[in-house]
C-alpha positions in Angstrom: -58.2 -90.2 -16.5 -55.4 -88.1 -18.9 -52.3 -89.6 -18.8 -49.1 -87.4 -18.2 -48.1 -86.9 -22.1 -51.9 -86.2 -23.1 -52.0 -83.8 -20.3 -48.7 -81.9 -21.4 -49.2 -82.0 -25.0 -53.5 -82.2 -25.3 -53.9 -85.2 -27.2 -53.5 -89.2 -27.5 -51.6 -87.8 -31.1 -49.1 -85.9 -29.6 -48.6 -88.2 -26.5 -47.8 -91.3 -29.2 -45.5 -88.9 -31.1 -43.5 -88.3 -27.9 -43.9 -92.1 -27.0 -42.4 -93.2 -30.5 -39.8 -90.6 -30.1 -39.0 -92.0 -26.9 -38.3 -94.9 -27.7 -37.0 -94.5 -30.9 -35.2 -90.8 -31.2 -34.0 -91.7 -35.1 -37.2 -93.2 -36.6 -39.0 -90.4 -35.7 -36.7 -87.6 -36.7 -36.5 -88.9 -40.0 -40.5 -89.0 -40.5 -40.6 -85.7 -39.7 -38.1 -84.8 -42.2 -39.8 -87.1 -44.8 -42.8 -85.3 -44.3 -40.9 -81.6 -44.5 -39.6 -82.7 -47.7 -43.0 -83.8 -48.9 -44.4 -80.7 -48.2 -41.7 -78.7 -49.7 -41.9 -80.6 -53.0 -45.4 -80.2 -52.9 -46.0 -77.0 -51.2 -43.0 -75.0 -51.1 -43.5 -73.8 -54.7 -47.0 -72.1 -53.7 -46.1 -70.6 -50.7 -42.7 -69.5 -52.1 -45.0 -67.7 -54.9 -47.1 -66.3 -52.6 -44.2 -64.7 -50.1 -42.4 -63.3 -53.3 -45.8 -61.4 -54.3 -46.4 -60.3 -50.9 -42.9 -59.0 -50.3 -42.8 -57.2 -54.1 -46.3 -55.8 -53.2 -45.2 -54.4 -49.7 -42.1 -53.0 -51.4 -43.9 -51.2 -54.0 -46.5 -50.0 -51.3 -44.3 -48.7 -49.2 -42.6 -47.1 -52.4 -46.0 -45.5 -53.5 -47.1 -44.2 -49.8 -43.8 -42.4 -49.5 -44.7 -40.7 -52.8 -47.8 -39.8 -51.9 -47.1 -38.8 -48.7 -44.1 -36.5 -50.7 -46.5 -35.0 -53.0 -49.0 -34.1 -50.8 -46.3 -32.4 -48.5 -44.2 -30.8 -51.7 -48.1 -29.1 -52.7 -48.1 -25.6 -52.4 -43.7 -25.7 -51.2 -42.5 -22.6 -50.9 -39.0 -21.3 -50.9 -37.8 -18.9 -48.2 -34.7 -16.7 -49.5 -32.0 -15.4 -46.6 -30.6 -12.8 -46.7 -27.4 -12.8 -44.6 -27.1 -9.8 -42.0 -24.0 -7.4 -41.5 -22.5 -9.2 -38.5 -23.1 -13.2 -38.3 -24.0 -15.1 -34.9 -22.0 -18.3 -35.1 -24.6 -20.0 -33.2 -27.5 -18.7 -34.6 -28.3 -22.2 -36.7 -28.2 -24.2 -33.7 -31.0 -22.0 -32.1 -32.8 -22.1 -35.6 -32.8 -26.5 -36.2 -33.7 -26.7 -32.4 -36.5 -24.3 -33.2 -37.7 -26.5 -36.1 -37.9 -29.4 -34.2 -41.1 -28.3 -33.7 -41.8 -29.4 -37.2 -42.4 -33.0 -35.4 -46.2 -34.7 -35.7 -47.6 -36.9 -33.4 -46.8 -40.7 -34.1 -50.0 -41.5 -35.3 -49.8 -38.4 -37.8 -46.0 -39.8 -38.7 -47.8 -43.1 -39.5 -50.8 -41.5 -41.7 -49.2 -38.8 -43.6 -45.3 -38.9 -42.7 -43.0 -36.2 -41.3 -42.5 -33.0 -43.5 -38.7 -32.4 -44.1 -36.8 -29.4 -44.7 -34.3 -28.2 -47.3 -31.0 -25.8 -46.8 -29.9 -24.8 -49.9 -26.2 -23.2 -51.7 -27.1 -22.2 -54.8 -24.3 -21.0 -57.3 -24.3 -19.2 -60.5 -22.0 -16.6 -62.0 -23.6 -13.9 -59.8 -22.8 -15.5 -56.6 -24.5 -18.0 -53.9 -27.9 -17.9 -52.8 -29.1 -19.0 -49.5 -32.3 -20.8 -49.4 -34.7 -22.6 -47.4 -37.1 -25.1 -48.6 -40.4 -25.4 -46.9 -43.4 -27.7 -47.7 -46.4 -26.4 -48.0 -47.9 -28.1 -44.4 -45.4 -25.7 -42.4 -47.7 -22.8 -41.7 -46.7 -19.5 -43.1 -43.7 -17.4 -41.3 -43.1 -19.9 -39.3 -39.7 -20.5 -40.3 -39.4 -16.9 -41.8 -39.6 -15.5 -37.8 -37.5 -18.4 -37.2 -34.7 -17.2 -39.2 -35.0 -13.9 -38.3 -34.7 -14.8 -34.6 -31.3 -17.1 -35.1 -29.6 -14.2 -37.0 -30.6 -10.7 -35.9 -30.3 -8.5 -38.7 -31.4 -11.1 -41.7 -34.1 -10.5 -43.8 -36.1 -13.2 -45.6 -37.7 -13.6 -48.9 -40.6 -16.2 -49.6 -41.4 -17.4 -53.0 -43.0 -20.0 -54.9 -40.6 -23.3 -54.8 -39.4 -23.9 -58.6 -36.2 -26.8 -59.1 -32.6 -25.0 -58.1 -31.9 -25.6 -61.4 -34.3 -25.3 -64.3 -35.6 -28.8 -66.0 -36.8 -27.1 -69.5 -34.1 -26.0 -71.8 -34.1 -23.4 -74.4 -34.6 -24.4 -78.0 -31.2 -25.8 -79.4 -30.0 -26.6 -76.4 -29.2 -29.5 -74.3 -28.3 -29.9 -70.5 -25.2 -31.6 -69.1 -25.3 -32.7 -65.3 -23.2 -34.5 -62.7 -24.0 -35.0 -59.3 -23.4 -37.2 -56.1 -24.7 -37.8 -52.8 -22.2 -37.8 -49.1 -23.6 -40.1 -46.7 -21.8 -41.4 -43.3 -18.9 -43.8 -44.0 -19.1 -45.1 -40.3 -21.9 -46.1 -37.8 -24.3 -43.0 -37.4 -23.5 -42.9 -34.1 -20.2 -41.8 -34.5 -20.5 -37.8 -35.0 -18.8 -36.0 -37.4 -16.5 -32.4 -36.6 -18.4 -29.7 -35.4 -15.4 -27.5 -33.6 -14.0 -25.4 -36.6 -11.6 -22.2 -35.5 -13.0 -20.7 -38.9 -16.4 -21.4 -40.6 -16.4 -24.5 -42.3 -18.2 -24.1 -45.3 -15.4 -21.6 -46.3 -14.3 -24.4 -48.7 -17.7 -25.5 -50.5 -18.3 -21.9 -51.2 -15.0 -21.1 -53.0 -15.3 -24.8 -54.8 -18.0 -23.2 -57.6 -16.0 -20.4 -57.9 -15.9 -18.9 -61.3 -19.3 -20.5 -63.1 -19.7 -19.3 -66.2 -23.2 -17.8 -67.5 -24.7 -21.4 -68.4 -23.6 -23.1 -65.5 -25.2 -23.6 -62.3 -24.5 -25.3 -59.0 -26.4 -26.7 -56.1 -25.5 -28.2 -52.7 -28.6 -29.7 -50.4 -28.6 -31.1 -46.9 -32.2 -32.4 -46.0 -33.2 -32.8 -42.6 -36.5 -33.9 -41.1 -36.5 -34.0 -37.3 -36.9 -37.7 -36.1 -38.0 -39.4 -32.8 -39.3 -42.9 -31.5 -38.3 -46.1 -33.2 -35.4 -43.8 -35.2 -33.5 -42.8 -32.1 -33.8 -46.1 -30.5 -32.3 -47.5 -33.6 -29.6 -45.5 -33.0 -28.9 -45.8 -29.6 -29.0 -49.7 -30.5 -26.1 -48.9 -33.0 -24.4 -46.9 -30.3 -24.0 -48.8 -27.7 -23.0 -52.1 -30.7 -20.3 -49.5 -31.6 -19.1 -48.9 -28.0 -18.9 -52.6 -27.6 -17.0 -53.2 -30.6 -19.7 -55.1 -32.3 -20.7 -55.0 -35.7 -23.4 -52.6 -36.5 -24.6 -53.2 -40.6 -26.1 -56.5 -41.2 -23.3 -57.6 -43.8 -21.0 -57.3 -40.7 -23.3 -59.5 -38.3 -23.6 -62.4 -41.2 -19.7 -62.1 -41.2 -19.4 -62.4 -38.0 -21.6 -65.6 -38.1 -20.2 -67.1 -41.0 -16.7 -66.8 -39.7 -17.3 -67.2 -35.8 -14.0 -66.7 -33.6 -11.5 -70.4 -33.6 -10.1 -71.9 -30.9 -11.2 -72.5 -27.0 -11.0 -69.5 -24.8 -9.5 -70.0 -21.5 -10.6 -68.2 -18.7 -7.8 -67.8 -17.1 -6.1 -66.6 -20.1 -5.4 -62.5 -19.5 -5.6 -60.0 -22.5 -2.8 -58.2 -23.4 -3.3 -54.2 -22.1 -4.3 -52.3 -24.6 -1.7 -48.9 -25.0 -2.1 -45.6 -23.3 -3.5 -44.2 -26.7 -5.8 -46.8 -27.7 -7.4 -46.0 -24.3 -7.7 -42.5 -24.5 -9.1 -42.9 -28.3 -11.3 -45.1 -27.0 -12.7 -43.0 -23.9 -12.9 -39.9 -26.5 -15.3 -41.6 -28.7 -17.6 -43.1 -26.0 -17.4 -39.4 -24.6 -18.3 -37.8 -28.8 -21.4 -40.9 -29.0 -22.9 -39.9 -25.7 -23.0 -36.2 -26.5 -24.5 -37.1 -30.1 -27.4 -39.2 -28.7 -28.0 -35.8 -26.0 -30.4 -34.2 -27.5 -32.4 -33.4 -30.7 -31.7 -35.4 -33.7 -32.5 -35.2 -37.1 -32.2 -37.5 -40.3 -30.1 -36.5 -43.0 -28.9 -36.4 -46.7 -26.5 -34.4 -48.9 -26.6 -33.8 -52.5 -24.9 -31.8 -55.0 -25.4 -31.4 -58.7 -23.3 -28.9 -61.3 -25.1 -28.9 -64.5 -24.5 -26.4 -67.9 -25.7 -25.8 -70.7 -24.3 -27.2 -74.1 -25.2 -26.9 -78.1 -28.0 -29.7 -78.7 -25.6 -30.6 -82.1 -22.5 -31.0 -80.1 -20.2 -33.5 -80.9 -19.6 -36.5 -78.4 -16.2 -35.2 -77.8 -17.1 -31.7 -77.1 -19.9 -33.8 -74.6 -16.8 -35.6 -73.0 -15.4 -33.0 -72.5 -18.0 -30.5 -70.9 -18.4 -33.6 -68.7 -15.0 -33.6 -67.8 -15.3 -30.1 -66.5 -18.4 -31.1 -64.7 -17.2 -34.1 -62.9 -13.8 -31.5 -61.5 -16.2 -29.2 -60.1 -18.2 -31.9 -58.5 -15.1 -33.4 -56.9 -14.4 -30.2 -55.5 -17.7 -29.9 -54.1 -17.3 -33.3 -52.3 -14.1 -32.9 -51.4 -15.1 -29.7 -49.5 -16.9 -32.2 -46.9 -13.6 -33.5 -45.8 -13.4 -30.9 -43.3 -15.8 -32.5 -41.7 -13.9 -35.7 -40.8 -13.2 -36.9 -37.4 -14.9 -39.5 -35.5 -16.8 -39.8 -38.7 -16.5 -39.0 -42.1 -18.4 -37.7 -45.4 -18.1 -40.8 -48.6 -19.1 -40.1 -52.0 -22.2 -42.3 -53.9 -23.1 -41.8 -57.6 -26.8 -39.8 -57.6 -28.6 -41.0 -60.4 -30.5 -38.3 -62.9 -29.1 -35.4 -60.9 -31.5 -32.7 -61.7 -34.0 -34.7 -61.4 -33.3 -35.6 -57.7 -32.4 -32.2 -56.6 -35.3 -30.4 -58.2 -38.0 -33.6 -56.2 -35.9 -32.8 -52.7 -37.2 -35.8 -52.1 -36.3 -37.5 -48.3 -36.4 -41.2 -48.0 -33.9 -42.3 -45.4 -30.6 -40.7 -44.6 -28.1 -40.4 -42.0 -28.4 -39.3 -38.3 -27.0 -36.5 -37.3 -27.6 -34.0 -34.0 -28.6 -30.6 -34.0 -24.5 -28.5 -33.6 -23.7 -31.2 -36.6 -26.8 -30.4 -38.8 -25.9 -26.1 -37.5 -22.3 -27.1 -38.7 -23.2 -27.8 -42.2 -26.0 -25.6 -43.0 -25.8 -22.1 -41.6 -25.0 -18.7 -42.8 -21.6 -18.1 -43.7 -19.9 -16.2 -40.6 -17.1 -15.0 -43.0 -17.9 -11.1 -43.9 -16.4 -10.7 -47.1 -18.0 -13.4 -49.6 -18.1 -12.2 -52.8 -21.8 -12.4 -54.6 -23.7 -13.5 -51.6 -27.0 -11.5 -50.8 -26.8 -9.8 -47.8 -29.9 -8.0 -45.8 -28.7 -3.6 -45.2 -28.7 -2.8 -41.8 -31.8 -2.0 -39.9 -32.6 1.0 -38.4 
């Protein structure tokens, strides 16, 4: 007949481990850490090996399937060109990103092939700003085209080949000068940013590349790709942390384990009351995060890059300096965003071989935002006198 400990733990092994431990708590704790250590000395290296390969080749894979899955998506991209109508509906780009969330695959295409993004484009030069509209080549044809058309009345649409906003080859004796940046969220995505404006918004970024000369161009894109499952859920987990007043990044979690909170707390201890405006801050952002989490979202990024055109001889002064001018424009750009700031707000990151990045439109992870956010920051400009933007002629 089993005895009690062989019974609970299945073996005459395990029940003399409990025994010994019984009676002897100490000698038995340090056995097992003997034998830990043994097995670190004489293990750990290996397996330490092995988890350092496997985690460098799940990095990489993950790396190389995104690429693919970019590639096979950016085959056959086309660009679709707006042209703005007469009279501008304010709320037509709402009605067009909650028609392209239609874009979305099932989650077992998501997990095959990935989710095809989109890519609203400013494009300035010294003949004005262009209004674009990037598309891979998976979006069937005049599907967005119709789209537009529906969201403005009056706009007409031109569809081309995609080519990079600003060209990679330069002519001969010549040499190309670039600066660029990304804006991502500098609070929880959860937090949304401004989206009531008395005026359109963008009336800033479109008077920041004001006055280009002939070499120079400027480009400003917010990709989007419609999200869902897993993302959202995320989210809403950083929501309600953020309405709770808990930590939502990682680094703030660690902090908050590292440095726990001192001292007893007594229960019958009262908190002091917080102020009549701390409350009414407080109530107005739980109100903003519930009305962001309502809804469509979509996932997010913002680049810009201002690039010209300089003698491939030119001295590294002249360089500086054409630099110089770059890096003003840029920060005008940016700054442009700041109208954007309320519950959230736009930050500024360093974008790494600019024309490079704008002409891939490449979408690996970005920021959350809903659809009257996304509508806020990429739309037709409602203002009727622009100077150089294409506009559609009336219809008949």
């Amino acid at each position: 007949m089993f005895s009690i400990p062989r019974l609970i733990f299945g073996g005459p092994a395990r029940a003399s481990l409990v025994q010994n431990y019984l009676r002897n708590p100490g000698a038995v704790v340090h056995a097992v850490l003997a034998a830990l250590r043994e097995f670190v000395i004489t293990r750990g290296p290996t397996l330490a090996a092995v988890l350092i390969v496997a985690g460098v080749a799940w990095v990489l894979g993950r790396v190389w399937w995104r690429r693919r899955c970019h590639d096979r998506m950016a085959s056959d991209a086309r660009i679709v060109t707006v042209l703005a109508p007469p009279s501008v509906d304010p709320d037509g780009a709402a009605a067009l990103y909650a028609n392209l969330v239609g874009l979305l695959r099932p989650g077992w295409k998501r997990r095959m092939y990935g989710q095809p993004h989109i890519v609203w484009e400013y494009a300035f030069s010294h003949t004005g700003v262009a209004l674009r509209l990037w598309l891979p080549g998976i979006v069937p044809p005049g599907m967005a085209e119709r789209a537009i058309e529906a969201a403005w009345p009056g706009a007409r649409t031109r569809t081309t080949t995609a080519k990079p906003p600003i060209p990679l080859t330069t002519p001969s004796g010549k040499s190309v000068e670039a600066v660029g940046g990304e804006l991502r969220l500098a609070r929880s995505e959860a937090l949304p940013v401004r989206t009531d404006f008395p005026t359109d918004p963008i009336r800033a970024l479109l008077a920041a590349p004001a006055g280009l000369g002939s070499h120079e161009r400027a480009v400003v894109q917010i990709l989007a790709r419609p999200v869902t499952g897993g993302r959202v859920r995320r989210a809403r987990r950083a929501a309600r942390r953020v309405r709770a007043g808990l930590p939502v990044t990682v680094a703030g979690r660690l902090l908050d384990l590292i440095t726990p909170h001192t001292g007893p707390r007594r229960p019958n201890t009262t908190a002091p009351k917080p102020d009549h405006q701390t409350v009414l801050e407080n109530a107005a952002q739980d109100r903003a995060i519930v009305a962001k989490q309502r809804g469509p979202q979509y996932e997010t990024r913002i680049r810009y890059t201002v690039a010209t055109l300089v003698p491939a001889d030119a001295t590294p002064a002249d360089r500086t300096s054409v630099r110089e001018h770059l890096r003003g424009r840029g920060h005008a750009i940016a700054s442009a965003f700041a109208a954007f700031s309320e519950h959230n707000y736009y930050r500024r990151r360093k974008l790494r071989h600019p024309i490079r990045a704008v002409a891939e439109r490449r979408l690996a992870a970005g920021d959350l935002l809903s659809v009257p956010e996304l509508a806020a920051l990429a739309h037709v400009p409602t203002d009727e006198t622009i100077p150089g933007l294409q506009r559609a002629g009336a219809k008949a």
